[in-house]
C-alpha positions, 0 to 999 in steps of 0.5 A, spaced: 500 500 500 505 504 501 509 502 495 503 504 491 502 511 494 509 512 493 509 510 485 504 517 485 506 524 484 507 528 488 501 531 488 497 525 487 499 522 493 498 528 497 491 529 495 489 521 496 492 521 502 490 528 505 483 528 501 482 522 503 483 522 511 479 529 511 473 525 507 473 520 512 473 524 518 467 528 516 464 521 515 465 519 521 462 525 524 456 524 520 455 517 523 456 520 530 451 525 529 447 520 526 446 516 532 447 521 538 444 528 539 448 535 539 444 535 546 447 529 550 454 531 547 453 538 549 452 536 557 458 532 556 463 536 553 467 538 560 469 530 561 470 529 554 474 535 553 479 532 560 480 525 555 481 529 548 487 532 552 489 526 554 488 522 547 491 528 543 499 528 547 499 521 546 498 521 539 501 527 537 507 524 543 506 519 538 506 522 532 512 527 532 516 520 535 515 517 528 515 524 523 522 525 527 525 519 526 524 518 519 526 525 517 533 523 521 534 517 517 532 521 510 538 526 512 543 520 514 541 517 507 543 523 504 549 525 508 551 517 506 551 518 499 555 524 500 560 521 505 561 515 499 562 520 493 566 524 499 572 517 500 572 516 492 574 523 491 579 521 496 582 515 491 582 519 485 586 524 487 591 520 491 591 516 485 596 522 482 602 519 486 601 513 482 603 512 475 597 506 475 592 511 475 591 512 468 588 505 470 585 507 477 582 514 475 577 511 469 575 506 474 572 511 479 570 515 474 565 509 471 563 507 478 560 514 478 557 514 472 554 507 474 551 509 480 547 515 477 545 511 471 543 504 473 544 503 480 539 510 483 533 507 478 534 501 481 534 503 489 527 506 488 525 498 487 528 496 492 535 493 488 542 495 486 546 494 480 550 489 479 556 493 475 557 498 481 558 492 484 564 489 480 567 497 479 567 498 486 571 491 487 576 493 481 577 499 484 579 496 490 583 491 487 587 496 483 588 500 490 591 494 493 595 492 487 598 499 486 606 499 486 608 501 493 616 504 493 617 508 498 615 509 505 610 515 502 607 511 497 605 507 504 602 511 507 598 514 500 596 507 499 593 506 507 590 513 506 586 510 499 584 502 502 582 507 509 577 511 504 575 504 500 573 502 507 569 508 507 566 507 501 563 499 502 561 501 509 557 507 506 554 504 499 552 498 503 548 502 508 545 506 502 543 500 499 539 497 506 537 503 509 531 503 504 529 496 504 525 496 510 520 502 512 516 503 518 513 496 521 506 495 519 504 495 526 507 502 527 502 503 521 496 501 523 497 504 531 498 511 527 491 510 521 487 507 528 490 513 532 489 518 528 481 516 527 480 516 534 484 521 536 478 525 530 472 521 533 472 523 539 472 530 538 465 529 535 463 528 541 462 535 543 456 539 542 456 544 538 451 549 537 452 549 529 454 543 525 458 547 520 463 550 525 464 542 528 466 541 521 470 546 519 474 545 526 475 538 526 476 539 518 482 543 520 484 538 525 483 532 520 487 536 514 493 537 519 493 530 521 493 528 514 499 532 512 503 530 518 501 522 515 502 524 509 509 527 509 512 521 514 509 517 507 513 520 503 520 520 507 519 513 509 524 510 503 530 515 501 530 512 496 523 511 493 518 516 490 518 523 488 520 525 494 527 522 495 534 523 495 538 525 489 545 522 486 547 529 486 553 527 491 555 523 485 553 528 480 558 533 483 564 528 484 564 527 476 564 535 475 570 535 480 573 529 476 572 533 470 577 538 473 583 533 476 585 528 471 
């Protein structure tokens, strides 16, 4: 359900998710009102108004938990792309020590573009590119495999295998970062919190129905965009709201300047 709402645009998505919470909050307060009177919620309005309190830190307790937590890891999937482009910056220009970059240097410079062109599609299905794979791995043999004379060039190459760690640790975490979202549970908790949270609210009497409706409307249309947000942002990778492959865009450009 959540892969589909994120195959949508934006846009779309938005308006499927939002609208329809809002739609299903004003349903529920036409059955509400269709089965009690304003005059019986109107005489308990002090009590409910103590619970609703009482639900609505809860969830909102609830809810700011997860928004929070799925922004965090959207940013640590963003700072990770840049933290991998940022270690194979650190090969390529050490590689200039060496008279084996004129191998060393394109092989970077193709794990770049693979990542880009073939393996950035694939993450939003969940799946890596078996050709970044065997650049990755041929940049690290070639880093072990490079001529060492002297005790700098010891030292560069410990600093270019320090940087390839980096970049597999990174890479991998990339990948599996995005293959699991938020539990199902979790999900569950925060639908079914969110309509009872709305819900109860209908259980105050209001001398005008328009104005319960307006307010509850408002209340609805922010939880629903607070829903909506934690959606877009639950797989980096995946859907229009996602990380991009800038890092990597600006390391080719970077290349593109240090042969």
């Amino acid at each position: 359900m959540v892969a589909w709402f994120e195959s949508l645009p934006t846009l779309q998505a938005g308006v499927a998710i939002v609208g329809g919470f809002v739609a299903l909050s004003l349903a529920i307060g036409y059955l509400v009102s269709a089965f009690t009177s304003q005059e019986v919620r109107a005489a308990h309005n002090d009590r409910a108004g103590f619970i609703l309190a009482v639900i609505g830190v809860i969830y909102a307790v609830l809810l700011a938990f997860v928004a929070i937590g799925v922004w965090d890891r959207f940013q640590q999937a963003e700072a990770r792309s840049y933290d991998e482009a940022s270690a194979l910056s650190t090969v390529y220009r050490d590689a200039g020590s060496f008279s084996k970059n004129a191998e060393l240097r394109p092989l970077v410079r193709a794990y770049a573009k693979s990542v880009i062109t073939f393996e950035w599609p694939r993450m939003r299905n969940g799946d890596r590119a078996p050709i970044a794979d065997a650049l990755l791995e041929a940049i690290d043999r070639s880093v072990r495999d490079l001529p060492v004379t002297s005790p700098r060039l010891q030292n560069i190459q410990a600093e270019m295998l320090a940087a390839m760690s980096t970049a597999f640790v990174d890479r991998q975490t990339r990948l599996t970062m995005d293959f699991v979202g938020i539990n199902g549970i979790m999900w569950a908790v925060l639908v079914l919190g969110a309509v009872v949270t709305v819900a109860f609210t209908y259980l105050f009497g209001f001398e005008r129905a328009i104005m319960q409706q307006l307010m509850i409307g408002g209340l609805s249309l922010l939880i629903g965009l607070v829903l909506f947000l934690v959606m877009a942002l639950d797989y980096p990778y995946r859907g229009t709201i996602a990380v991009q492959p800038e890092a990597f865009r600006v390391l080719l450009e970077t290349f593109g300047g240090a042969r």
